[in-house]
Structure formats: C-alpha cells, structure tokens
N, C-alpha and C positions, 0 to 999 in steps of 0.2 A: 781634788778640791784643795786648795789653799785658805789658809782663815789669816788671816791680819790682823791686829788691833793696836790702832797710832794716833797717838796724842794729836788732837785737834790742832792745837796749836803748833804742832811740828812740819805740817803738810805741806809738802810745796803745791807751786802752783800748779803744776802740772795735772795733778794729783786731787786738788779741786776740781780743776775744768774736767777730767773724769769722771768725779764723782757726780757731777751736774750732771753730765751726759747722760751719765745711766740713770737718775732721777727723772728725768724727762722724758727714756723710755717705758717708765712704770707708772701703770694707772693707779696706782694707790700712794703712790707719793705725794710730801706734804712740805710744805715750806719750809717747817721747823726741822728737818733733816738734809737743808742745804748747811753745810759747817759754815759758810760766811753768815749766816743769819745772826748765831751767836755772840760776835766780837763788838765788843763795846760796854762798859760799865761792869757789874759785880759780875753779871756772866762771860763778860769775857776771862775774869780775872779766873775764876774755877778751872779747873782740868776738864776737857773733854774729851772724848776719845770717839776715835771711827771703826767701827769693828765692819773688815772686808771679807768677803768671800767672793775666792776668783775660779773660774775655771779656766785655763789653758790661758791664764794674764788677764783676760777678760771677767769684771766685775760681776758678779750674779747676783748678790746678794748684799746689802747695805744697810746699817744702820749707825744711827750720829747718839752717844750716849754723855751723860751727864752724872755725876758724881752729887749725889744730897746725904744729909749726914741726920740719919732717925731723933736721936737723943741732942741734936744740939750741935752749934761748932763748937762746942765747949769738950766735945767729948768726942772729937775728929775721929777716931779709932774704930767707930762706929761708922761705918758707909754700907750705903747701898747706889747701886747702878742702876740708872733710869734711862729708857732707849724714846727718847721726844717724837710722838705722831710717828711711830716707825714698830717693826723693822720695817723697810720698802724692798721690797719682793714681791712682783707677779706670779710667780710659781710658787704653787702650796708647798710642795714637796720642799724644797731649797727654802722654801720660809721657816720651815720646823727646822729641820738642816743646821742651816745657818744659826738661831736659836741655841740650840744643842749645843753648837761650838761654843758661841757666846755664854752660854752657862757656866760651860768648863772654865773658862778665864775666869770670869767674877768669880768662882771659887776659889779658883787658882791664884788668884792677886785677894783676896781675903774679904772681897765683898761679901756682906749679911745676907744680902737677894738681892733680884734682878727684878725690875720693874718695867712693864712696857705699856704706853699709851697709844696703841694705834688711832689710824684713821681710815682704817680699810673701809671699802665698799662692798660688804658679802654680797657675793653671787650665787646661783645655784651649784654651778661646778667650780666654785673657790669659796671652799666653809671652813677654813684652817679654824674660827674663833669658836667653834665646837670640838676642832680635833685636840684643838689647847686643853679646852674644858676638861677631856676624855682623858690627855696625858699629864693632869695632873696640876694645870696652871690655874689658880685661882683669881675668880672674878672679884676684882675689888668695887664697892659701892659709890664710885664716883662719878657725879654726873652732869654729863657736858651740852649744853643747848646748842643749835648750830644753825642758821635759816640757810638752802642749799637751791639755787637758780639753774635752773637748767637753761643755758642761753642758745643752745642748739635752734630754737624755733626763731624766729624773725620779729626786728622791733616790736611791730604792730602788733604782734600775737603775745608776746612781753607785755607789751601794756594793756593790751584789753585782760590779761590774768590778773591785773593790781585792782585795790579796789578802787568804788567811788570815788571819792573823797580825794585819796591818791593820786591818779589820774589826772584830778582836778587841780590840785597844788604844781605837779609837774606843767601844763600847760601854761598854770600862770606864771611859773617861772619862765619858762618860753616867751612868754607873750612881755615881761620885764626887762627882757632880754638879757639872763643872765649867760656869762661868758664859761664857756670850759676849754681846759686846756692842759696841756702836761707841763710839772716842771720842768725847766731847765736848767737852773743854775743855785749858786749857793744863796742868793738873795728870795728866791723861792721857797728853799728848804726853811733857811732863818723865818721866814711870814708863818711857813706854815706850824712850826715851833710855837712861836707865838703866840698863834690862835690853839693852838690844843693843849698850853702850859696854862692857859688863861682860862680855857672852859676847864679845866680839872679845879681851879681854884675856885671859882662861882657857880659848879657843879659837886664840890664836893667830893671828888674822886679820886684816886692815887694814880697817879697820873705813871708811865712807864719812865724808867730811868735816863737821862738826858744822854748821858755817853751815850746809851742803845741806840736811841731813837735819832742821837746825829748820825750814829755808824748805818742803821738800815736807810737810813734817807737819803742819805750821800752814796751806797750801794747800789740802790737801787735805782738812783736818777743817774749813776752811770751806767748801768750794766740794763739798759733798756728791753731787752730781751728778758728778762729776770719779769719785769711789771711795769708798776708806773707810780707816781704821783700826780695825782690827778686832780688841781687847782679849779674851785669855783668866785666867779668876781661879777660885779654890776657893770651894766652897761657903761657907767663911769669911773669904773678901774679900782672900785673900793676891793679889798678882799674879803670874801664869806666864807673860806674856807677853804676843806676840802680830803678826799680820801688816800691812803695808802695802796697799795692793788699791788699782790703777790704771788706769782704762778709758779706750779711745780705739774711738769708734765701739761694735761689738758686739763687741769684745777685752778681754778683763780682763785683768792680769799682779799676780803676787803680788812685789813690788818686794825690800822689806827685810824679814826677820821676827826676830824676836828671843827667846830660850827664858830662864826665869829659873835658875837653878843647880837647884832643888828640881822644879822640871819636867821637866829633861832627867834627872835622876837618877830620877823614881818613876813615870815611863810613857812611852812610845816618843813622842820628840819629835816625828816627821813623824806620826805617826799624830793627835794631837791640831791639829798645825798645818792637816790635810787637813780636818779637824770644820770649822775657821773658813773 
C-alpha cells in the first residue's frame, strides 16, 4: 500500500479525472469529496489536501481534507484537519487502513486532530462507524438533517408517495404549463444567480459566496456528467427559478435552489421544486 497526500490545489488534471473515477465506483461517496467542488471564493483560497491510498497505482482509498483553525485565524498555529463527507472507501478494512495512515500525517505536519464527517450508508456487513467507536474515535454531537429519495421505483410510484396537497400543486403546475429544462449557457447561470442572490435578501438568509457559486455552476453545466442545473420558467418564458443537482457515484443531492418572487407567491414552492 502506498499513502499520498497532495495539495488540492497542486493536482493535475489527470489526477482529478482519477480521483472521479474512483468516487463513482464507491457507494458511499459524496460530492463534497470531488476536489473541483472546492475552487472558488475563501474556500478555494484555503489549503486542501487529498490523502491517497493506492494499491499496485490503483486508488483504493480516498479522501479530500480541509484545513480550519480552533482558536481563530488569529492564532493560525492552531489547526486541525477535517476530511468533508468522507473518507470514501467501500471496504471497511482499507477505511480504518487508510484512516490510520491519515493520522500519522496530521500528526506528523503538526495538526491538533483530525476530524471526519462522513456520509456513509451503514449496512449490516459495513459497520466501520461502530468499529471507530471501539478504536477510540469519538462521536462529536453534531447534527445534520437530510430528506433522502429513493428514485429506484417509477414516476408514478414517486408520486403517489408525496402527499395530498403535493400532488396537487405538482399537477397544477403541469396544467400551467410550466417549462423545465437544463442549463445551457453562461446567460442561464447569470438568471439563475439572480434569483437565489435575491431570495437570500427577502428571505433573510446568508446566502453561499458568489465566487463558489459561479465556480460550481459553470463546473457543473460543463461537466454534464457530474449533474445538472435544472431551470424552471412559464409558459411565457418568465423565469421561476430553479435547482442545483449533484451526483457522486449513484447519489444525487439537490445542492442550491433558488424561487423567483412571483413563484413562491402563485404555487407551493417545494411542490414545483419536487417536479424538477
């Protein structure tokens, strides 16, 4: 086994298109461990690091780390290392493994602790988050909500799961005829800006950092394969919106979405956001 660990920002390309690869063959992989996800705004400006583990050159073991400072950037000296929705490893065994190496470095480069936020999906014969328990890694009290779709069954069975109500909003958008569609171009990206910098302000929200939110939106309406943006508009071409949509392996996550003013006011906004 080989361990690696290299500056985020140093990777060739090659070197991405790899690490995709093997993120796409693991069922526990999460968007936030694609390293393009990162580049854009104060996060991109940060150090992050990819700690590999290869067997025989081939990738086994993956995760995308991030650099936060306990006490303050005032007192930089102070780090700890945080592994984002990761590590991504299907094999328990090579998940502790892997881990263990990753240890040794954060000590070894002078980090405080190591911090990991998975996103695993425990199984019966994959309980590594118990064998953590047992070797010592402590549960921190942080807690994450998540609504999770299983789209495996067919339209029709999808929507007879939603409620009442629901249902009912979706058909009358249908019946309105509102339009969906992917973006395509930089004129799309700029609309859909727009409407999500505008509901943060009349929603009262802190809205994601503009460099990010161009760098994922321009990433991901090239790299088509990666997800989508996925645009809602009236029959007569007004814009209402519309959602983010990010895949890592066979997981999709609805990232950013954004409602136009005249949307949320003339039909139940999560009901049309469910349609896209």
């Amino acid at each position: 086994m080989h361990f690696e660990f290299l500056k985020t920002q140093e990777l060739a390309p090659a070197i991405h298109r790899e690490i995709e690869a093997f993120l796409d063959r693991q069922i526990n992989s999460h968007y936030l461990q694609i390293p393009n996800w990162m580049g854009g705004g104060s996060s991109g400006r940060e150090d992050k690091y990819c700690a590999i583990l290869r067997e025989q050159g081939e990738i086994r073991w993956f995760a995308h780390c991030g650099v936060t400072f306990p006490a303050g950037k005032w007192l930089r000296s102070i780090r700890s290392l945080i592994v984002f929705r990761g590590p991504a490893c299907d094999d328990a065994d090579l998940a502790l493994y892997g881990l263990g190496k990753l240890l040794e470095r954060s000590k070894q480069l002078g980090f405080a602790y190591l911090q990991i936020a998975p996103d695993w999906v425990e199984r019966p014969e994959w309980s590594i988050g118990s064998t953590l328990s047992r070797d010592g890694w402590q549960v921190l009290p942080i807690q994450r909500s998540s609504l999770r779709l299983d789209l495996a069954p067919g339209n029709d069975e999808l929507l007879r799961s939603f409620r009442e109500d629901t249902r009912l909003n979706i058909r009358r958008s249908e019946q309105r005829g509102i339009v969906i569609r992917f973006a395509e171009d930089e004129g799309d990206i700029q609309e859909f800006q727009r409407i999500y910098f505008e509901m943060a302000r009349k929603k009262n929200f802190l809205p994601v950092e503009p460099e990010h939110l161009s760098h994922v939106l321009r990433w991901i309406v090239k790299e088509k394969e990666r997800g989508a943006l996925v645009l809602a508009s009236s029959k007569e071409g007004t814009p209402l919106g519309g959602v983010l949509v990010v895949r890592a392996a066979t997981r999709s996550w609805g990232v950013f979405s954004a409602t136009a003013a005249m949307a949320r006011d003339s039909m139940g906004e999560r009901a049309w956001l469910r349609r896209l």
